[in-house]
C-alpha positions as CSV (number, residue, x, y, z in Angstrom):
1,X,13.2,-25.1,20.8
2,X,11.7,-22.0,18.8
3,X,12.3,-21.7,15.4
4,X,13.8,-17.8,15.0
5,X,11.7,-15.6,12.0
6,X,12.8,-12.2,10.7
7,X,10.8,-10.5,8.4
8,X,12.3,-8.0,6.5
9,X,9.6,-5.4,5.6
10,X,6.7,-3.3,7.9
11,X,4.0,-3.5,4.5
12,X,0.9,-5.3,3.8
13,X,3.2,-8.5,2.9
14,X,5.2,-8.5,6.3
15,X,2.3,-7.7,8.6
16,X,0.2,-10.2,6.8
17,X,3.0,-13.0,7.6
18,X,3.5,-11.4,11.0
19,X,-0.3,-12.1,11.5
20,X,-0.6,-15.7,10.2
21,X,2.9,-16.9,11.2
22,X,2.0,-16.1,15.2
23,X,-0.7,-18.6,15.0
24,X,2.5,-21.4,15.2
25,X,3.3,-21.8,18.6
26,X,6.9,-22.6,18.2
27,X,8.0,-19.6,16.4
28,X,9.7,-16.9,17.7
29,X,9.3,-14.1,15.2
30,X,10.7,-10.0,14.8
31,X,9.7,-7.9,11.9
32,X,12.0,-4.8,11.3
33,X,10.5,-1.4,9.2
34,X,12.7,1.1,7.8
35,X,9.9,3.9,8.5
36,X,8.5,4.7,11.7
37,X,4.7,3.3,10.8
38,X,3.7,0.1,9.7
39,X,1.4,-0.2,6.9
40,X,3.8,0.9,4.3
41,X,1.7,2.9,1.1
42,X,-1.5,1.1,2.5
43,X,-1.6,3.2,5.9
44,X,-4.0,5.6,5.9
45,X,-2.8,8.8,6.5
46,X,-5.2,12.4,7.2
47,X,-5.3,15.6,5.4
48,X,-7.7,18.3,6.2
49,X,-9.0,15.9,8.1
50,X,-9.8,13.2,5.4
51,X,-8.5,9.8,5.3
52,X,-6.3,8.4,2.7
53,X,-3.4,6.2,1.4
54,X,-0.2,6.3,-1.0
55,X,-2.1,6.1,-4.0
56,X,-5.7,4.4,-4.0
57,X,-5.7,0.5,-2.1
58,X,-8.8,-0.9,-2.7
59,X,-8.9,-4.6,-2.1
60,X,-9.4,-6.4,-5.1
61,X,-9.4,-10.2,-5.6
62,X,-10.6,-13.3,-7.5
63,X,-9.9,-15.6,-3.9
64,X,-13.1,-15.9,-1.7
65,X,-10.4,-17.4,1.0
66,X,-8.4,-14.3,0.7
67,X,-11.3,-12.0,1.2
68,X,-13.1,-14.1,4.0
69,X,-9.3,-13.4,5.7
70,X,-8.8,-10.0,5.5
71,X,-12.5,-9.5,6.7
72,X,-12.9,-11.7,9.7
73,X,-9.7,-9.5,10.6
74,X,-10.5,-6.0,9.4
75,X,-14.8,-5.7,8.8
76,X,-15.1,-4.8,4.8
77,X,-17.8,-3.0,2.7
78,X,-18.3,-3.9,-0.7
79,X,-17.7,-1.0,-3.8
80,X,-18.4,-3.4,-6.8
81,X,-19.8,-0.1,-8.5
82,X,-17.0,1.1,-8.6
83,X,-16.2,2.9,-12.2
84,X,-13.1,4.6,-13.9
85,X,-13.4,7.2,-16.8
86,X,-10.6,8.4,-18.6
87,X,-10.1,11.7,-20.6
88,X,-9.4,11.7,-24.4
89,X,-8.9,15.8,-25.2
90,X,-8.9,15.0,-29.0
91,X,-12.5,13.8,-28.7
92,X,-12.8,16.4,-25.8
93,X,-15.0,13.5,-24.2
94,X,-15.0,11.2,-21.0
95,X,-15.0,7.8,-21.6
96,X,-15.5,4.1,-19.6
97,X,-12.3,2.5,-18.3
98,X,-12.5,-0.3,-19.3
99,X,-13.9,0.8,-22.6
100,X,-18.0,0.0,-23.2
101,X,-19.9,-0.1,-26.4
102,X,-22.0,3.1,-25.4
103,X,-18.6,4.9,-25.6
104,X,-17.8,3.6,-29.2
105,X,-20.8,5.4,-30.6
106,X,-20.2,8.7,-28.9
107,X,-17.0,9.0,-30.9
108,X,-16.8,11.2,-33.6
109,X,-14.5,8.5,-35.7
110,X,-17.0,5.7,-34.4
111,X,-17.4,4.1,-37.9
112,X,-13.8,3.9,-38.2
113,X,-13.0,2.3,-34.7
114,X,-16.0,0.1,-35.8
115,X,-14.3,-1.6,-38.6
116,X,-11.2,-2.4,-36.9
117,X,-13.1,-3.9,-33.9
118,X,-14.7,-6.0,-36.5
119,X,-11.8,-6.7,-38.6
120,X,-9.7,-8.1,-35.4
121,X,-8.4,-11.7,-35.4
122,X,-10.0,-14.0,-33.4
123,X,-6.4,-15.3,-32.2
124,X,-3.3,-13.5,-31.9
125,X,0.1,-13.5,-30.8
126,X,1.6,-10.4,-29.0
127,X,4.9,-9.4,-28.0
128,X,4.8,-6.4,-26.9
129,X,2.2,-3.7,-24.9
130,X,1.7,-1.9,-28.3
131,X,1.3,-5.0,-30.8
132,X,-1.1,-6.6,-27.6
133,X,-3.6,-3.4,-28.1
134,X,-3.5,-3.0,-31.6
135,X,-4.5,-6.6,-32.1
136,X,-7.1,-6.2,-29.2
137,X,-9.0,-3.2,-29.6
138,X,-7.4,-1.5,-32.9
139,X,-4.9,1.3,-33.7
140,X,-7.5,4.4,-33.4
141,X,-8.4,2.9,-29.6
142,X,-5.2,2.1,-28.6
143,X,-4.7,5.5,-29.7
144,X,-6.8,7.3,-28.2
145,X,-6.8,5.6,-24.7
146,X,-3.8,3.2,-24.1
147,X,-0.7,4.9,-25.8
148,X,0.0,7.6,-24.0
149,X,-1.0,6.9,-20.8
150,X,1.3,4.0,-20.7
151,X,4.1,5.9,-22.3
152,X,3.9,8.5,-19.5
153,X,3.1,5.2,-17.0
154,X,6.2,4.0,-17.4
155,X,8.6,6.5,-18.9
156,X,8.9,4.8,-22.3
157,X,9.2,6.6,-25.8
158,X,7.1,3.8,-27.4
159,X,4.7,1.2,-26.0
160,X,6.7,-1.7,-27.7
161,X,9.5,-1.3,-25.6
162,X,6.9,-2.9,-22.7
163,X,7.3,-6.5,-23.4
164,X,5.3,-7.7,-20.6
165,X,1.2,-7.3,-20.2
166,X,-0.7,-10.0,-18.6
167,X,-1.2,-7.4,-15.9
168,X,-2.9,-4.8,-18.2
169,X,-6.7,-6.6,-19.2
170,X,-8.6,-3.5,-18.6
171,X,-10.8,-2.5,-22.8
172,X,-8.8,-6.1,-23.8
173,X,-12.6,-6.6,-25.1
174,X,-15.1,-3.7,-25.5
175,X,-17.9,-4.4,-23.0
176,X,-21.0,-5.0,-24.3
177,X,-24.7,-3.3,-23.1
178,X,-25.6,-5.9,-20.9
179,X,-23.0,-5.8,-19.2
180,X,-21.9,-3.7,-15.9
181,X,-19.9,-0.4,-16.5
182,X,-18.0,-1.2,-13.2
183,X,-14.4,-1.9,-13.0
184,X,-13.1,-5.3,-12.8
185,X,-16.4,-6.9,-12.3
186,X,-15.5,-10.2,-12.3
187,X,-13.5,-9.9,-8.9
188,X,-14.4,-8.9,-5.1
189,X,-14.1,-5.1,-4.5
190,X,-13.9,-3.9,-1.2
191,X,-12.4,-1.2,1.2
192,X,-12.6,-1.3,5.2
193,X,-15.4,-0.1,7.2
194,X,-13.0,1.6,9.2
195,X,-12.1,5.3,9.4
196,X,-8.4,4.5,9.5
197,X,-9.1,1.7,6.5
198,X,-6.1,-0.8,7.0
199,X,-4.2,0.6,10.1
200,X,-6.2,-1.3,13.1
201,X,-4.5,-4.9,10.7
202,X,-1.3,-3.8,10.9
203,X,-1.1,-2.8,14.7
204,X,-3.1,-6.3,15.5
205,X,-1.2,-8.2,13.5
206,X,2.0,-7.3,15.0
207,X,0.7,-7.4,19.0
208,X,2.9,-11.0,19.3
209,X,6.0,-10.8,18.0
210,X,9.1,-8.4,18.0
211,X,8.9,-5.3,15.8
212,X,12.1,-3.1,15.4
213,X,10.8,0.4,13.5
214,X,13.0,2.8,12.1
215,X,15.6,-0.6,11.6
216,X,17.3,-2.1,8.7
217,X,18.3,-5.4,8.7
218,X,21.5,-6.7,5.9
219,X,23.0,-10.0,5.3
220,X,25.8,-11.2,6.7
221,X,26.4,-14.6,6.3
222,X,23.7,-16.0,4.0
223,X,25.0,-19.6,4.4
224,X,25.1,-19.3,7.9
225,X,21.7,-17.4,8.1
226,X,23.3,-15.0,10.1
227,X,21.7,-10.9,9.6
228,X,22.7,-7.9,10.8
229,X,20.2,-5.3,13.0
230,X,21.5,-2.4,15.1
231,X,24.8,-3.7,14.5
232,X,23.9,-6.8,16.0
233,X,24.9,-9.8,14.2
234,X,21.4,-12.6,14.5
235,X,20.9,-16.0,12.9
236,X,17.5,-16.7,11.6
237,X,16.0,-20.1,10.9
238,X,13.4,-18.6,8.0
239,X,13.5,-15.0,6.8
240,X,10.5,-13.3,4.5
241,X,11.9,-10.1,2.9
242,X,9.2,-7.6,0.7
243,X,12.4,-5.3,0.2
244,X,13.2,-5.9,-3.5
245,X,16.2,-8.1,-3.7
246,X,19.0,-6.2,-5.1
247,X,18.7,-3.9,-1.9
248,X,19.1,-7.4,0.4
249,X,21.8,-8.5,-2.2
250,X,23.9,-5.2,-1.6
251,X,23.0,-4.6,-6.0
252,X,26.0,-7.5,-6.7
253,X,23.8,-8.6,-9.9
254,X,23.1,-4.8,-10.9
255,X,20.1,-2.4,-9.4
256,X,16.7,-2.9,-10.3
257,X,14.5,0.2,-11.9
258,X,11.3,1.1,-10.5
259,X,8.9,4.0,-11.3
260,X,7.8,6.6,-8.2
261,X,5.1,8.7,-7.8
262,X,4.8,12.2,-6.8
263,X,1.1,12.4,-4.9
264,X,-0.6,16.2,-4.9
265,X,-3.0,16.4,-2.4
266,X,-6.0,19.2,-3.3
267,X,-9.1,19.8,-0.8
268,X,-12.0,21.6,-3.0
269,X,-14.8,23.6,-1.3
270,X,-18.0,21.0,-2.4
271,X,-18.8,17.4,-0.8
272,X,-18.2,15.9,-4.3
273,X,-16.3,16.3,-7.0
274,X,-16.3,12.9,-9.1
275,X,-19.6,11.8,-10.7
276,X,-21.5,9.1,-8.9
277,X,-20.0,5.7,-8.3
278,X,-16.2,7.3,-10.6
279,X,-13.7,6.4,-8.4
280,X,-10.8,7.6,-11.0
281,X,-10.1,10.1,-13.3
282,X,-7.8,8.6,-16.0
283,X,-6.0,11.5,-18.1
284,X,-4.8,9.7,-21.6
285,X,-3.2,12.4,-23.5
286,X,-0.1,14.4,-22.7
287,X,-0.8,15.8,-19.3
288,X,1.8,15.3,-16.8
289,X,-0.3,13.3,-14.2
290,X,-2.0,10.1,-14.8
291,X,-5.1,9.9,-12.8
292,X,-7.0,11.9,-10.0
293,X,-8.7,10.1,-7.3
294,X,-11.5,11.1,-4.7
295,X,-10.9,9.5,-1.3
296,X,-14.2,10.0,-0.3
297,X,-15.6,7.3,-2.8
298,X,-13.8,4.1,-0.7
299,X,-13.7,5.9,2.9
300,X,-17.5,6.9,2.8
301,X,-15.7,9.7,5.1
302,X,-18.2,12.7,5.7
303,X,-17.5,16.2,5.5
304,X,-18.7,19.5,3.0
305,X,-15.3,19.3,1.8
306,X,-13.6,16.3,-0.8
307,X,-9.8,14.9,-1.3
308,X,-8.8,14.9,-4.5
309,X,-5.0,13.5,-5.3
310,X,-3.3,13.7,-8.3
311,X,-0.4,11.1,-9.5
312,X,2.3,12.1,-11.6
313,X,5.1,9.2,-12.6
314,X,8.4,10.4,-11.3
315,X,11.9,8.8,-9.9
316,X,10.4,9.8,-6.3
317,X,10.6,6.1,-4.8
318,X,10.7,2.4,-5.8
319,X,7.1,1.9,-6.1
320,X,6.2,0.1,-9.6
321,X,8.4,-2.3,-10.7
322,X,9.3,-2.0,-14.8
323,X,7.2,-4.6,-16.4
324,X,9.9,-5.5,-18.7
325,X,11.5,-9.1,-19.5
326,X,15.0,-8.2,-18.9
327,X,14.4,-6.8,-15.3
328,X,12.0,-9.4,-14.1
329,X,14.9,-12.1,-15.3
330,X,17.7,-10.3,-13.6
331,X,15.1,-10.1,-10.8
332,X,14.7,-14.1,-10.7
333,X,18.4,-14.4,-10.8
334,X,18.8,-12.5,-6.9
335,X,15.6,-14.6,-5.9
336,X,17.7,-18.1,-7.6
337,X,19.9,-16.9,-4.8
338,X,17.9,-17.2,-1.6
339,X,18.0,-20.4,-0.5
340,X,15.2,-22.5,0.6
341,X,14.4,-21.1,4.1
342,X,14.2,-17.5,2.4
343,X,11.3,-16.1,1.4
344,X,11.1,-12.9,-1.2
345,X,7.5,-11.8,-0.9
346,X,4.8,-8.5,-2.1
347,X,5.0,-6.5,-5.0
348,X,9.4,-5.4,-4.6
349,X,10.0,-8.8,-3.5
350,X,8.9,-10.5,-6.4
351,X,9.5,-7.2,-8.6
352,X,6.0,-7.9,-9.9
353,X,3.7,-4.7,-11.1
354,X,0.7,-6.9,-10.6
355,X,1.0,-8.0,-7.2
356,X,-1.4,-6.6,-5.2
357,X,-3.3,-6.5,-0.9
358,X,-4.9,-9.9,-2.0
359,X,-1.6,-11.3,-3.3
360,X,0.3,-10.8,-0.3
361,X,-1.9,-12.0,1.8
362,X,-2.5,-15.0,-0.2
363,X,2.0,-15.8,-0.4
364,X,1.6,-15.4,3.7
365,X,-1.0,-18.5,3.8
366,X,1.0,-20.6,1.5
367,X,4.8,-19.5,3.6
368,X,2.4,-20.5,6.6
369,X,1.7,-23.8,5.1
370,X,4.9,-24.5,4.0
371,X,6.3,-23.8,7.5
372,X,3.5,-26.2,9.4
373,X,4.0,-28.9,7.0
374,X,7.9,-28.4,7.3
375,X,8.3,-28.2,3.7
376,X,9.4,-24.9,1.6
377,X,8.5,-24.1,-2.2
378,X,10.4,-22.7,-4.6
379,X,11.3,-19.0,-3.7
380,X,11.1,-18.1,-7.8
381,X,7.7,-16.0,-8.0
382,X,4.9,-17.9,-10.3
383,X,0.9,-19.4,-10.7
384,X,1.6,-21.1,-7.4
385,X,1.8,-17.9,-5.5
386,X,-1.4,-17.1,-7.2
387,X,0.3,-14.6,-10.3
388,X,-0.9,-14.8,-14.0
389,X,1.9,-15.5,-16.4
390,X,3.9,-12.5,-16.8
391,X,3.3,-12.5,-20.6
């Protein structure tokens, strides 16, 4: 008899599960999406005929197994050169993101920043965002660069009140001249070959199984694994949900805060816009908007014309879970709920900023495991799903 699967979510961490989980034979699986479009903020959408997402996806990860996945699936190219600068108006000067030695000496307080890069501790304890920076790179850097982007990030008055930064290494040490000016060098960087980047995954990966668009699905009876879709009462045998858990728990434990995005889409009248290989625009002053990004640097799409968008941290959507102690406890509570069968997966599952394409993926293998070997792990978030500590 066929084991019955819902998944609870159309994204990147649904259809990934979708994908893997129809491999096993004796499953009998149905996804349900909210929207009518799978894909979640990794579709690719068009505008003026260019290609893009909900805010940049690159695919980013430190798992050869993950990326060997994804691109026997979906064909990738590699963008390791891929480079961020950001904007500092007092200095009225563009510099690396992460931060490189070359930029230290174009500063006009450079003998300053100097002395507090080499007056830093070798070993430090941090217990906050703010106290983290200070101790890594100095007060003048942080300064200039961290403080009030992450203040207007987040929607906080002061960088202390972030108590949570294990997902925030970009400057933690000042690059040296030998080394690459690209971001996040140590990992794989990649974007599909594709016009339509992810959106060929998400229909293939869904051909097998049952999917209900423009569907909810609640709880009914969690003991009895019974759900409710279209006002039809179903029991489930295993159920993966990337719909953050005080939605699926009806908010009895309290709602969880998230930061939105409002998106602006500009078209300009040349080809480029960005310097060569600058992906991102970081703005770290007081400007509304955080960063700008030019499509055209991961879709390789051709056209006289460029996509520029520009991100501005709003209440418009549960995108970016609050990387803050008290919320990622009360979100381990819900989770400390699910039983064992229950899976709470992807970035608003776990209520993890950090999560990310490759991490999702990577919780599908192991829930695929788990299910072939008949044995389920815990459904509390941690390293075994692949996450650094959250401190």
């Amino acid at each position: 008899m066929k084991k019955k699967v819902l998944i609870i979510g159309g994204g990147m961490s649904g259809c990934a599960s979708a994908e893997l989980l129809s491999e096993i034979k004796n499953l009998e699986i149905t996804l349900v999406e909210q929207n009518n479009f799978l894909g979640a903020g990794v579709r690719t959408h068009f505008y003026g005929g260019h290609p893009y997402t909900f805010g940049p996806r690159h695919f980013l990860t430190k798992k050869r197994e993950v990326y060997e996945y994804l691109n026997s699936k979906l064909p990738l190219r590699n963008c390791s050169e891929h480079q961020f600068i950001t904007y500092v108006e007092k200095d009225n000067q563009f510099y690396n993101y992460p931060l490189h030695l070359e930029d230290v000496q174009k500063m006009p307080d450079r003998e300053k920043v100097m002395k507090e890069l080499n007056d830093r501790s070798k070993s430090f304890t941090s217990t906050n965002l703010k106290d983290y920076w200070i101790q890594s790179i100095g007060p003048t850097l942080f300064g200039k660069v961290i403080e009030n982007y992450n203040k207007k990030m987040w929607q906080v008055e002061d960088c202390s009140e972030i108590d949570t930064f294990s997902w925030s290494p970009k400057g933690a040490t000042i690059k040296t001249e030998q080394e690459s000016k690209a971001a996040w060098s140590e990992a794989i960087s990649a974007y599909p070959i594709a016009e339509d980047g992810y959106n060929s995954y998400f229909e293939n990966s869904v051909k097998n199984i049952n999917v209900m668009l423009n569907t909810s699905a609640k709880i009914k009876d969690l003991k009895k694994k019974i759900f409710t879709i279209n006002n039809e009462d179903i029991q489930f045998d295993i159920v993966i949900s990337s719909t953050s858990p005080d939605i699926l728990m009806n908010f009895e434990l309290g709602e969880l805060p998230y930061i939105g995005r409002d998106i602006h889409k500009i078209v300009f009248p040349t080809e480029y816009v960005f310097p060569k290989d600058i992906y991102f625009l970081y703005f770290a002053n007081d400007e509304k908007f955080t960063r700008l990004t030019e499509y055209k640097k991961f879709t390789k799409h051709k056209s006289p014309t460029t996509l520029i968008s520009l991100e501005i941290p709003s209440k418009n959507g549960r995108h970016y879970p609050l990387p803050q102690k008290k919320w990622q406890k009360l979100a381990e509570s819900y989770i400390s709920e699910f039983p064992e069968w229950m899976y709470s997966v992807g970035r608003n599952g776990n209520y993890y900023y950090s999560v990310d394409i490759d991490d999702c993926i990577y919780q599908a293998m192991l829930i695929k495991k788990d299910i072939l070997n008949n044995t389920f792990s815990s459904n509390i978030p941690g390293e075994e799903y692949g996450f650094e500590n959250r401190t």
